[in-house]
N, C-alpha and C positions, 0 to 999 in steps of 0.2 A: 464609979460602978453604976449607978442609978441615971446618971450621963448618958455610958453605952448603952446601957437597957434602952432608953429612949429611944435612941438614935436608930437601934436595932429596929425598935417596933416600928419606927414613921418607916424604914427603910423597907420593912414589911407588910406597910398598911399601903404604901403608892405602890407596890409592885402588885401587891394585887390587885387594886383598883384599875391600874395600868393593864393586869391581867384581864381581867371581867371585858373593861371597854375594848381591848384588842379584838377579843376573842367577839365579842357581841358585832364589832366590824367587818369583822371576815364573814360572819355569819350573813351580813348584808352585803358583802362585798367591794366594803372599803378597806383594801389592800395596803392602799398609802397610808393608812396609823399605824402601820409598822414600824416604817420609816422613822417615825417619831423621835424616839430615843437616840437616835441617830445625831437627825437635827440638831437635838439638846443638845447633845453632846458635845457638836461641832463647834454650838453658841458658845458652848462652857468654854471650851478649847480658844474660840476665839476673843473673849472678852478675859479671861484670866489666864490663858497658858497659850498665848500666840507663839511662845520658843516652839513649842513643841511643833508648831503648824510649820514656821520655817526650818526646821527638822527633817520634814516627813516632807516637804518639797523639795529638801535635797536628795531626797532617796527618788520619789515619786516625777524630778524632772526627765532623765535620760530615758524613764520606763514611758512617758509621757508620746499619744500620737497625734499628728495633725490631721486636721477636717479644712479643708481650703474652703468649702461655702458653707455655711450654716444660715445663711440668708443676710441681704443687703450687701451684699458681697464680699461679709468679712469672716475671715479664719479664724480657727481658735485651736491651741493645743491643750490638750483633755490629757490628765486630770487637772494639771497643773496651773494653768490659767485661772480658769474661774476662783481659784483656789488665791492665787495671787489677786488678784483681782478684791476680791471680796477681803481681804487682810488689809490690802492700801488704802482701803475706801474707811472700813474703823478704823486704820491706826489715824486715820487725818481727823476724825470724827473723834476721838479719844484725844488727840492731841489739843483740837479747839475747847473739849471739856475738862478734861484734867491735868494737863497742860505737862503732864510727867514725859519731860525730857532732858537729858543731859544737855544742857545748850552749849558747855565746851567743846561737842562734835562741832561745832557751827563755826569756830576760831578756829578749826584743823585746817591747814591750806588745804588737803584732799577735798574737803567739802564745799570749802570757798569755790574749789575752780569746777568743782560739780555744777554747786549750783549757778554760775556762769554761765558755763555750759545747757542745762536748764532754760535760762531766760532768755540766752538765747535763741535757743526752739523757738520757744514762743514767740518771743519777735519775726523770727523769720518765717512762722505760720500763720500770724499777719496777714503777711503781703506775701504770702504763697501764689502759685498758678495754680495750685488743686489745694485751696483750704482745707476741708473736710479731710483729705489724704494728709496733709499736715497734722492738723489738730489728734488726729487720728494717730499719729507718727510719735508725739508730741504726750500724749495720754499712756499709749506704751511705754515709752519711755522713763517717764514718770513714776508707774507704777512697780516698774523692777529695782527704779534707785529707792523707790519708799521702804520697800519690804527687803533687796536683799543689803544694801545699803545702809541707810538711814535706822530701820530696824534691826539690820545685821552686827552695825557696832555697838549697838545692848547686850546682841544675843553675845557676841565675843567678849562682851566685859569680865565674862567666865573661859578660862583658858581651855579647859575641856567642850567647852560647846564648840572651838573652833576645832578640836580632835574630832566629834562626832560628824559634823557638818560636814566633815571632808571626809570622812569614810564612809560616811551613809551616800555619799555622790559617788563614791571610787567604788563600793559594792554592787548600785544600782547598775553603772556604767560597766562596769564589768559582768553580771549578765547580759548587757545589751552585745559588746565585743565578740563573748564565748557565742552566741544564737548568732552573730551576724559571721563569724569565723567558722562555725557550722555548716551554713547555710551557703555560702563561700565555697568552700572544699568539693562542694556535691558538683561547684562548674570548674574545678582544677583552679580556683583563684585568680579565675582569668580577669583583664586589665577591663573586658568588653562587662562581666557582671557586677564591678567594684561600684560601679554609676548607679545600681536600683538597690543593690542587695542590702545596702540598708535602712531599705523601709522595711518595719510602717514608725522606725522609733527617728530616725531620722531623714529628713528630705532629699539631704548631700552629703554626697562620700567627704566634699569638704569639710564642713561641719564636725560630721562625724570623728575625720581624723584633727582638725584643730581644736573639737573637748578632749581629746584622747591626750593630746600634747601639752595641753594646758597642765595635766598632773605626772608627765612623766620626771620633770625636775623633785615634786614634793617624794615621788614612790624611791628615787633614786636616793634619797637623803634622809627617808626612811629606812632603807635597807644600808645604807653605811654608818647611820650615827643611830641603830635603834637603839643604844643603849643610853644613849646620854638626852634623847628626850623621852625615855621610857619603857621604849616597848618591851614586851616581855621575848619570847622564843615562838612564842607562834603568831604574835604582830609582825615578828621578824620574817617568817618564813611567807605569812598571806604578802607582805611587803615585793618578796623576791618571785614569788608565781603571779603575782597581780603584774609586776612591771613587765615581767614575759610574756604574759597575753597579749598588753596593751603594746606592747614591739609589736608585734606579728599585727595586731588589729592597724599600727601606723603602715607598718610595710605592706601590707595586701589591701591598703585604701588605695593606694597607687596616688596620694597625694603628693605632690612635688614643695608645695609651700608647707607643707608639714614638714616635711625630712629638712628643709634649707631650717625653719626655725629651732630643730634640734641642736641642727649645727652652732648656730648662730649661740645658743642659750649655750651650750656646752663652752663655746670658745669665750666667754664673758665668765669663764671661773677664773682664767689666767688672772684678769686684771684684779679678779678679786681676792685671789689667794697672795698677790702682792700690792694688797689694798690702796690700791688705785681709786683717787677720789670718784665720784658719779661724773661731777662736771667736767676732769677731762676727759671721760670714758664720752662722752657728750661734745666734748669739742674736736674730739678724733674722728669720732661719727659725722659730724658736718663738715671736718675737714675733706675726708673722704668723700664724700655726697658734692660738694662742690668740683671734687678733682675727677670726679665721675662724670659729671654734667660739663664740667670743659672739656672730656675728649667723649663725648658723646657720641658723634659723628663715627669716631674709628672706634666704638664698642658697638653701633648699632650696627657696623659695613662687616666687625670679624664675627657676629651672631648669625647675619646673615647667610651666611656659607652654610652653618651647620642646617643640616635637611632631615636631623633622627626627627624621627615622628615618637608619638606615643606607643610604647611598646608593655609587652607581657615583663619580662625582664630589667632588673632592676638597674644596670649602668644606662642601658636603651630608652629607660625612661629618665632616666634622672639627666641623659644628655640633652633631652630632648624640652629640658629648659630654657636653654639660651636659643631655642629655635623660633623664630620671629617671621620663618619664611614660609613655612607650610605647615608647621604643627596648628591644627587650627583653633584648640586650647589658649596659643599663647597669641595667636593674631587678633583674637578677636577681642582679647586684652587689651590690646594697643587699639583696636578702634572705639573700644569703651573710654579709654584714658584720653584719647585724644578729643572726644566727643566732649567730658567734664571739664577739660579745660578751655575749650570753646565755646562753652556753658559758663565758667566761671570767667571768663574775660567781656562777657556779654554782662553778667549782670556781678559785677566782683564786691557787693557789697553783700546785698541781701540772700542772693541768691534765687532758684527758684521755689523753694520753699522743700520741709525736712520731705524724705519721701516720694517725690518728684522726678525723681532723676528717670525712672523708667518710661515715663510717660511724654518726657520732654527733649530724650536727646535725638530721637528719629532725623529728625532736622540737621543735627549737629554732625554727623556721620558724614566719611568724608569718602567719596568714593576708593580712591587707594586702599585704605585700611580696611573696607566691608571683607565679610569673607564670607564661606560658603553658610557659615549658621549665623550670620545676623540678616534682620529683619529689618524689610523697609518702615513696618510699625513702630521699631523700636517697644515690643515687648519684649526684651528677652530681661530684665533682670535689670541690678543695679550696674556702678559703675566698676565693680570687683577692685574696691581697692578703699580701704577703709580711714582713707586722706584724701581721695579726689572725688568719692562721693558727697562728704560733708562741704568741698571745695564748691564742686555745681551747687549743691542745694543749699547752703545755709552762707555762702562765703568767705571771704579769707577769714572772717573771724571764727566761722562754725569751725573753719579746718584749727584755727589757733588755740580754740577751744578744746579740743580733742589733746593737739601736742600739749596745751598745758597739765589735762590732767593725765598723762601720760607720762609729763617731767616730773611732777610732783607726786604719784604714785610709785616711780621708779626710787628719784630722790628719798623716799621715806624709805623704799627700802634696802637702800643700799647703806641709808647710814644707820638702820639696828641693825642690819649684820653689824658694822664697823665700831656701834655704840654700845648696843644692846650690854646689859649688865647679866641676864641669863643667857646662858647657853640654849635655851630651847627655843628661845626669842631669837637669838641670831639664827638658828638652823629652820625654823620655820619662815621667816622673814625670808631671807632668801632664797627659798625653795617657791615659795609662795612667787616672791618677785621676778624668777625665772621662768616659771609658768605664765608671766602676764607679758613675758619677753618673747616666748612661743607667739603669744596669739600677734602681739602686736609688728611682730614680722612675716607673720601668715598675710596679715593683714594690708601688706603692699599689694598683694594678688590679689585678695578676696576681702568681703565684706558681709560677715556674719553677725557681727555685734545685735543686731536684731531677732537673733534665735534666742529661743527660753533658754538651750540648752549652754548656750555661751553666755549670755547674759544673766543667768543665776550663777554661773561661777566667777564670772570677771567684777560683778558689781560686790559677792560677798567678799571675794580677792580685796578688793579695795577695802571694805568694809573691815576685814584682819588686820591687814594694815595699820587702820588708824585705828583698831580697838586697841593692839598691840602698842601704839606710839601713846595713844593714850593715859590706858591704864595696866597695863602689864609691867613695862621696864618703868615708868615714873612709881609703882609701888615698890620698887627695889629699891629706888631712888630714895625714895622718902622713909623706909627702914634705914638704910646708911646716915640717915642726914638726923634721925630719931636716936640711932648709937651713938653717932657723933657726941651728941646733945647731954647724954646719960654720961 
């Protein structure tokens, strides 16, 4: 009692003091000691309660807007950046002083081909053609695997941190959908407004609809199994009106690599439900990719025919995928691809360095393939394809880097579905691993991995994962092996 009394008074004697000096500031018109407590707080938050920080950055990405120059000619997305940012830089500073880390994260293959992946960059930023745009590339990068990553499999060592983590991003997100679906309607959802309407929270309608996709397998397997990982009756029902927004937010993006990796994510239940190892579901996938690439020739001559352009209408547009001849969406795909691999046969080891690829393929462009929207500068963007960008700039090994931890992220998670000793570990695991099967099929088209907004969900993706493989189904493990014992 004589304890709280204390704590009461200091807790009364700094707020008035706090008072006095506020108040005597304003009077002079220092504004900024307001802010004060703020600050502190943030400090507190960041040196003793960083969960909470990556918490509040799962809620605070999708709300998050871009500023393309803030000066020296780099962007930043507000709030969330700085925010990340400032988290990477203590936890590496906390790391070298207190050295509190699980170092078993570091023996998880996930991590091993991370950090690969990793050293890579840097090497290849090296001997970049635009170092500073490397290192630059290189430092990003870095910063998202420290914090939602490397950070993120702490925060997951608590099963319910990875509930909250994924509903404060599916709540945020879901404001952004309802205001951009809004905002939508007022042009009849036309195909021509899908391209701006969702600024100022997102850049690209792409984007937009591959975070969208990334949670539609978790929302789906919330609403069919809410009872066996928890949810009550009205987790259930946000479960079933969230998943219905985020339809209508995929279908009126008019993104075509979105609806293909629905498909795709959907048709990889069969082999699971007749639990079909990983590596053949992997060796069917390259059987097929080889028997693709020998009748090349006669898939490119029967695409060519088809003339649907991009339309308002949903079969109109969705046919208007295999069009290679006038849609000029998908042409100018082929003169990018064609460009990175022209790129990567020039320099097939190093590459031109990470981040590069925009400023370097101008050259590589081949007259046949240009169309009406590329540029003899070659600014228009990367190589829209999240294998032959890594291909031009970092080489065969940046691209082998990517597949590896793409085999080893899928590999974990197809065998806790198959292993897992909890039912909520198998249903999250795979819900989880379907969502990272969205992006990485979108990902033949496009090349997002560099947004905050895909990049705080794909690297804490990861980071569930191996919290999951870690220490979720091995404490089961080790209960059974404990009864045994008794």
């Amino acid at each position: 009692m004589i304890i709280n009394v204390s704590k009461q008074r200091w807790f009364y004697f700094l707020c008035s003091i706090f008072f006095i000096i506020n108040f005597t500031a304003i009077a002079f018109d220092f504004y900024w000691v307001s802010i004060v407590p703020i600050i502190l707080f943030f400090c507190f938050l960041l040196l003793f309660k960083v969960d909470v920080i990556i918490l509040a950055l799962a809620f605070l990405v999708p709300l998050s807007i871009r500023f393309d120059d803030i000066g020296f000619g780099l962007g930043i997305n507000v709030p969330d950046e700085p925010l990340i940012i400032t988290v990477a830089i203590v936890a590496v500073f906390k790391f070298f002083i207190d050295e509190e880390y699980d170092f078993k994260v570091f023996r998880h293959p996930i991590t091993f081909v991370i950090l690969f992946h990793l050293f890579w960059i840097f090497i290849t930023s090296c001997f970049s053609e635009f170092p500073v745009v490397s290192f630059k590339y290189f430092v990003s990068r870095l910063w998202y695997v420290i914090v939602f990553y490397f950070l993120g499999v702490i925060l997951f060592k608590h099963f319910n941190n990875i509930k909250k983590y994924l509903w404060l991003y599916i709540i945020s997100l879901t404001v952004v959908v309802v205001i951009t679906l809004y905002k939508h309607s007022k042009y009849n959802f036309s195909l021509s407004k899908s391209y701006t309407i969702i600024e100022p929270f997102f850049i690209d309608h792409g984007i937009y609809a591959a975070t969208i996709t990334l949670f539609m397998p978790m929302l789906v397997c919330f609403a069919l199994f809410n009872r066996k990982i928890g949810l009550n009756f009205f987790g259930w029902m946000t479960s079933l009106i969230v998943l219905t927004i985020f339809s209508f937010g995929i279908y009126f993006s008019y993104t075509r690599a979105a609806w293909i990796s629905i498909v795709v994510a959907a048709a990889l239940v069969i082999p699971l439900i007749l639990r079909i190892r990983f590596n053949i579901i992997l060796l069917t996938l390259f059987s097929l990719s080889v028997l693709t690439y020998s009748f090349q020739d006669e898939i490119v001559y029967a695409f060519s025919k088809n003339e649907q352009k991009s339309a308002d209408g949903f079969l109109q547009h969705f046919q208007s995928i295999s069009n290679i001849k006038t849609d000029p969406s998908n042409t100018e795909r082929i003169n990018r691809w064609t460009s990175a691999i022209a790129m990567f046969e020039e320099k097939p080891v190093l590459g031109f360095g990470p981040g590069a690829f925009s400023f370097c393929y101008a050259p590589y462009q081949q007259f046949k393939y240009k169309t009406v929207i590329s540029t003899n500068f070659g600014d228009g963007g990367n190589a829209h394809s999240e294998y032959l960008n890594p291909l031009a700039e970092a080489g065969l090994i940046g691209l082998l880097s990517i597949l590896l931890i793409i085999y080893f992220v899928l590999n974990t998670g197809f065998r806790l579905y198959y292993s897992a000793r909890k039912i909520k570990i198998q249903i999250f695991s795979i819900a989880i691993t379907l969502g990272i099967v969205t992006y990485f099929v979108h990902g033949i088209m496009n090349n997002y991995f560099e947004s905050d907004k895909i990049g705080a969900v794909l690297w804490a993706f990861f980071g569930m994962l191996t919290a999951m493989d870690l220490y979720h189904d091995k404490q089961k493990k080790n209960k059974l092996i404990m009864h045994e014992l008794q």
